[in-house]
N, C-alpha and C positions, 0 to 999 in steps of 0.2 A: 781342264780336267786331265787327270793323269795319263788315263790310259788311249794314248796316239793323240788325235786328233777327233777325238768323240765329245769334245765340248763346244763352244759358242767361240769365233773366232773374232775377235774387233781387233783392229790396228794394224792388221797383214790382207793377204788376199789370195784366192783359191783362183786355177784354173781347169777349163774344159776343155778336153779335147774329145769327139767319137762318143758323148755322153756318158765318159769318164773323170771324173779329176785326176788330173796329173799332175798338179800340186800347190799345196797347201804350205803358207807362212808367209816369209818378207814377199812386198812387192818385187820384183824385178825392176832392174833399172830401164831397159828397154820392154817395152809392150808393143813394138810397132809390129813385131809378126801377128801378134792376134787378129783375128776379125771381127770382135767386140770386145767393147773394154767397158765395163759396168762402174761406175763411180756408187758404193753402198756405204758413202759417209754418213755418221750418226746410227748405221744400222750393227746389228749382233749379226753373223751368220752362224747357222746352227744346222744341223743334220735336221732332214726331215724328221716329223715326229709320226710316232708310229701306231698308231688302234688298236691292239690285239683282239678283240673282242666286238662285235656288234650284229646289227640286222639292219644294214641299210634304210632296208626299205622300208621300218618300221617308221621310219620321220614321220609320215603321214598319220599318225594314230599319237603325235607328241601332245601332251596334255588333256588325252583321251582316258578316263579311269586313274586318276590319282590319289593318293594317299590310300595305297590297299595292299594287305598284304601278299605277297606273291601268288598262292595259290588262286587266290579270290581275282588277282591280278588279269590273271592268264586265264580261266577258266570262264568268266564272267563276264570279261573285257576286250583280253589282248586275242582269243583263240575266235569268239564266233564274228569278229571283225576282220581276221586276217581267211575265215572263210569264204567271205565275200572276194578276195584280191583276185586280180586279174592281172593280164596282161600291164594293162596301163597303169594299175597302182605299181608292181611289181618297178617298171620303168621308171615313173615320175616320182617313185617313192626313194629309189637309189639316187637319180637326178641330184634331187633336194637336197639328201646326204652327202654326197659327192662333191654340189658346190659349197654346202654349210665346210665340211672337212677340209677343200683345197682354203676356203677364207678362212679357217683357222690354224692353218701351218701342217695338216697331215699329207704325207705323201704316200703313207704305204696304212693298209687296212685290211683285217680277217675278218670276211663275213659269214655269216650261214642263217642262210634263209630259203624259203621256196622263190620260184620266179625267176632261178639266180642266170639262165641264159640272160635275161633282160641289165642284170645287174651286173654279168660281164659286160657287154654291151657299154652298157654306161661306164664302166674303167676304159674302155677301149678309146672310146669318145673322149673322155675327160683327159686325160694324161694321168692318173693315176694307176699306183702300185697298188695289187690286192693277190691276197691268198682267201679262192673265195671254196666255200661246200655245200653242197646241195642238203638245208640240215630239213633229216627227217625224223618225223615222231612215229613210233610203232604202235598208236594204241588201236588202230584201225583194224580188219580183217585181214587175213595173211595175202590174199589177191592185192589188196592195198599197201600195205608192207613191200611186198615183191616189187611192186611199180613204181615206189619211193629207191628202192634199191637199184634198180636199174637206169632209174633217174639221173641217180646220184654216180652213178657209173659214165652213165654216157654225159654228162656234165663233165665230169673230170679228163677223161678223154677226150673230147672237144675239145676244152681251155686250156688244159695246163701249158703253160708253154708261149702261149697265144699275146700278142698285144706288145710283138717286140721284148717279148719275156717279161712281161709288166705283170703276166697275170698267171699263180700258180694256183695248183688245186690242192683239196684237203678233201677226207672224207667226214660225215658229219651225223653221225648217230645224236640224235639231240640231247638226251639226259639217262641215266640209267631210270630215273625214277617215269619215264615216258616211252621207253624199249625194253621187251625182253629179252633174257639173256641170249636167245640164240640168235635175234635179230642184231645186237650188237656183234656178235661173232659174225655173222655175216659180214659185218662192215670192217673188223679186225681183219677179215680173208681179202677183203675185195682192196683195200688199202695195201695191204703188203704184196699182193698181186699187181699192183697200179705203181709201188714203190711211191706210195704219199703217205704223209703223217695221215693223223685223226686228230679230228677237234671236237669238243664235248664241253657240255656245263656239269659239274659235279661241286657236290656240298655246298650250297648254294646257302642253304635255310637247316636250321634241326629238325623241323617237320620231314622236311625230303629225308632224311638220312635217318628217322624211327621209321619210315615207310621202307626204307631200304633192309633193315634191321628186320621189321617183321614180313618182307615178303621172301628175303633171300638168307636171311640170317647173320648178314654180315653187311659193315657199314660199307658205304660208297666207293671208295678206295681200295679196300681188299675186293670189291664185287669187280669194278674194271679190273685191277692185276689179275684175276683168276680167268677171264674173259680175255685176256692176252692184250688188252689196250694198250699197255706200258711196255709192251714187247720190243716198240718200235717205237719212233717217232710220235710225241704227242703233246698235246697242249691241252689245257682244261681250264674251264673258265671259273671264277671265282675260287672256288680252292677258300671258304670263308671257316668253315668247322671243321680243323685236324685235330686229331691226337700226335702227341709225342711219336709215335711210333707212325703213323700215317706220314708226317713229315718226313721221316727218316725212308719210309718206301719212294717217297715222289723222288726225294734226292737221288737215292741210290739207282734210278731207274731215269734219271734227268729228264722226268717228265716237266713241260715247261707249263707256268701259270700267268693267265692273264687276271690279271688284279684290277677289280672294277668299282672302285672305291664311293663313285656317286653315285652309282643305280645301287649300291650294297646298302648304302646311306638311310636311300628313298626309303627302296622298300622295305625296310628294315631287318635287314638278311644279318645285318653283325660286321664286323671286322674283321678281314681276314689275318692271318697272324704272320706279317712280310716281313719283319724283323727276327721271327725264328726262320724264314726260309734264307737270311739273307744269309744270318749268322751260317746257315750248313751249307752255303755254297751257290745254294741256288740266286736265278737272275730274273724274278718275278720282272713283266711287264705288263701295262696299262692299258684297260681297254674302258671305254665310254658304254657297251652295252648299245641298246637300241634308246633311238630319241623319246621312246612313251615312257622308260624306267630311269629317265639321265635328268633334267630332259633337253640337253643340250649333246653336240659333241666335239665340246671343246677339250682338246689333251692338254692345253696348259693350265684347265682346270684340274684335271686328272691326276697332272703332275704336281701341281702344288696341294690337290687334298691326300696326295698320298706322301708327300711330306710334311702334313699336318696331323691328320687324325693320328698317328702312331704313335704321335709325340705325346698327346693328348690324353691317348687310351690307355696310355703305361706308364706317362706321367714319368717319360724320357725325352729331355729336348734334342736327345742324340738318336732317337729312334730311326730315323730314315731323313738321313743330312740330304739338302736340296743337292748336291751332287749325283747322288745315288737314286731319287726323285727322279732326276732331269735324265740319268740312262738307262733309268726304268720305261722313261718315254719315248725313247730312239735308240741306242745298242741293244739294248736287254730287248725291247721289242723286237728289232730286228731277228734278233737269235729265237726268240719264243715265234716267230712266224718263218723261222728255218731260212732267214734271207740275210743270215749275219754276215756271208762271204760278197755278200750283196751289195748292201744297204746301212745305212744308220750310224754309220760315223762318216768324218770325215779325212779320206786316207787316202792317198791316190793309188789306182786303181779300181777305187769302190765307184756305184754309179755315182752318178752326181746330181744324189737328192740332198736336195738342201733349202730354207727358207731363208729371210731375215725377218728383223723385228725392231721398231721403231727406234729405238735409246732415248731419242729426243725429248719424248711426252712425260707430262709433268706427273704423273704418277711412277714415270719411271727414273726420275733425277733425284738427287743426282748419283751417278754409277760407281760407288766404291768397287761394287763384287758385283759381272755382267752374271756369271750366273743365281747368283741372288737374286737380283732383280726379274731375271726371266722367272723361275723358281714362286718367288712370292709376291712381285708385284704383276707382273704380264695378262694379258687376257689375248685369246685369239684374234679379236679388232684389230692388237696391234702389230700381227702379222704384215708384210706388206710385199712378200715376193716370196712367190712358189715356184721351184724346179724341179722335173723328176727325169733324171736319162738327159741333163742338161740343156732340155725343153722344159721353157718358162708356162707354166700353167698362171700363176698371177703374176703383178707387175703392179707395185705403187697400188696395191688394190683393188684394182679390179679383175678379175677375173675373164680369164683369154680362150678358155678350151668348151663353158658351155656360159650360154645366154642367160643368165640371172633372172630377170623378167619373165624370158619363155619357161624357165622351171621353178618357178615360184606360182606362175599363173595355173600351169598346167598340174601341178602336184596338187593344188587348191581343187579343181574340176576332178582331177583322179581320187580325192577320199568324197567328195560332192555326190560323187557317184554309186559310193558305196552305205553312205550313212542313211540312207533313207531307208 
């Protein structure tokens, strides 16, 4: 890939130093200073991939209410089940997430959900990277409101910063079509007062956005810019129905989008329109959404339907080239979760997250173009080594920083718990 060192490297080799890369390309003739030397033949290394978008903890409710459309989703399904959560779902429901995400190649994730001490918690434990927010819904009493906002305050104050800088904060107004405007202005203040972005789902569905139309007058997108959201720092999830002129606001305000191409899929929310955003500059990134709307959270799924449907939908095989796909899932993410100086390529200096991924297996032979084959042949399985801060979270597959067993059994007794 063009740009540095932001693609898949095979046939050279990267080093660590202080949970840095210090560099990247030909081997060195001597390695005797190091004090590991990794032999990653047959493997791609690639920059961690990046989630922009999810609800951890929602693993625990995957396959729970399928085939329904959003409203009916949430209202029916997803909201009097996640009124039950607790402590333990809140924990074993990140867990589950956490180890699904480290075995399929993600190192860095933006969450927003309730529970989310417990969910820093679990990055803390895990070795992963997350930009997490305490996301609230204002449809409650304003005593309730208030307590969601304070929440969300002293969350972000706790963690930002926290976990070796693994783990930053965001604030998380949930949906305009689920907050009022002043409760969102609250969260406008309390962010630029904290110096952290906002993170939010917007234009999601065209039902959300005639509801926006008749309650406020005006669609999604002029209702947050007038509410100051795009003041600052910001990322919006789905981003699936603009206008011409909408797109041209998000641009000109570099508001960043997380593009969630199989939960858009599912529930049948539409296509977002990432070929006009690419065309104006913008650097849409990929998020999986939560496990009950996915229902997996595989990003090299993510990354390959988002260099498919586009092609499909417009009936252009040039729509969104698996290059452009593949830094949707790792640079472009990186920058949409405000960690570009960070994270998500690889460049010495930057931390040193990075995966690899098998070459050898016979769905992926043989290797003309390594990022084609990641692109359009890969699946998370064939992940086989996770690093974030040049601490090995996997190795050859199994997984090093939580117990497989212990959070598969225990996430199983944490929804056991609730479903009765």
């Amino acid at each position: 890939m063009a740009e540095g060192s932001s693609g898949p490297v095979s046939g050279g080799s990267l080093a660590v130093e202080n949970g840095l890369i210090s560099h990247v390309g030909d081997t060195p003739q001597d390695t005797s200073s190091y004090d590991e030397v990794v032999d990653l033949g047959g493997k791609a290394l690639l920059p961690g991939l990046v989630n922009t978008h999810g609800h951890a903890a929602m693993s625990l409710l995957r396959g729970y209410g399928d085939d329904l459309p959003l409203k009916t989703w949430l209202e029916e399904k997803m909201w009097p089940m996640e009124g039950r959560y607790g402590p333990e779902q809140g924990r074993w429901g990140a867990a589950l997430a956490a180890l699904e995400m480290i075995k399929g190649g993600t190192t860095c994730f933006v969450d927003m959900y309730d529970h989310m001490d417990h969910v820093a918690g679990v990055v803390e434990e895990s070795g992963l990277r997350a930009g997490l927010c305490r996301g609230a819904i204002g449809l409650g009493p304003e005593d309730e409101r208030d307590a969601k906002l304070r929440e969300a305050i002293s969350f972000a104050e706790n963690w930002h910063g926290q976990a070796g800088g693994r783990i930053t904060a965001m604030m998380g107004p949930h949906a305009p079509y689920t907050c009022p405007p002043d409760f969102i202005e609250r969260f406008v203040e309390s962010a630029r007062d904290l110096g952290l972005p906002i993170h939010t789902h917007m234009s999601e569905t065209e039902a959300e956005i005639q509801q926006n139309v008749e309650e406020y007058g005006v669609r999604p997108v002029e209702h947050l810019r007038r509410l100051g959201v795009f003041d600052g720092p910001a990322l919006v999830a789905h981003a699936v129905h603009l206008t011409e002129e909408e797109l041209q606001t998000l641009a000109s305000h570099d508001v960043k989008v997380a593009h969630n191409p199989g939960s858009n899929l599912k529930l049948g929310s539409g296509v977002a329109p990432v070929p006009e955003m690419l065309r104006r500059g913008m650097r849409p990134s990929l998020g999986t959404d939560g496990a009950a709307s996915n229902n997996n959270l595989d990003m090299l799924e993510e990354i390959r339907l988002a260099a498919l449907i586009h092609k499909g939908a417009l009936q252009d095989p040039l729509a969104v080239p698996a290059e452009t796909a593949l830094r949707m899932g790792t640079s472009y993410g990186a920058e949409c979760a405000f960690l570009g100086e960070t994270t998500g390529t690889l460049e010495a200096g930057k931390s040193a997250d990075f995966i690899t991924i098998d070459l050898d297996a016979a769905h992926l032979q043989p290797v003309h173009d390594v990022i084609s084959n990641v692109v359009y042949s890969a699946f998370g399985s064939d992940v086989r080594d996770v690093y974030v801060q040049g601490e090995p979270l996997m190795r050859n597959g199994e997984c090093l920083t939580l117990d497989e067993e212990e959070v598969t059994y225990n996430a199983r007794r944490a929804f056991e718990a609730i479903a009765g």
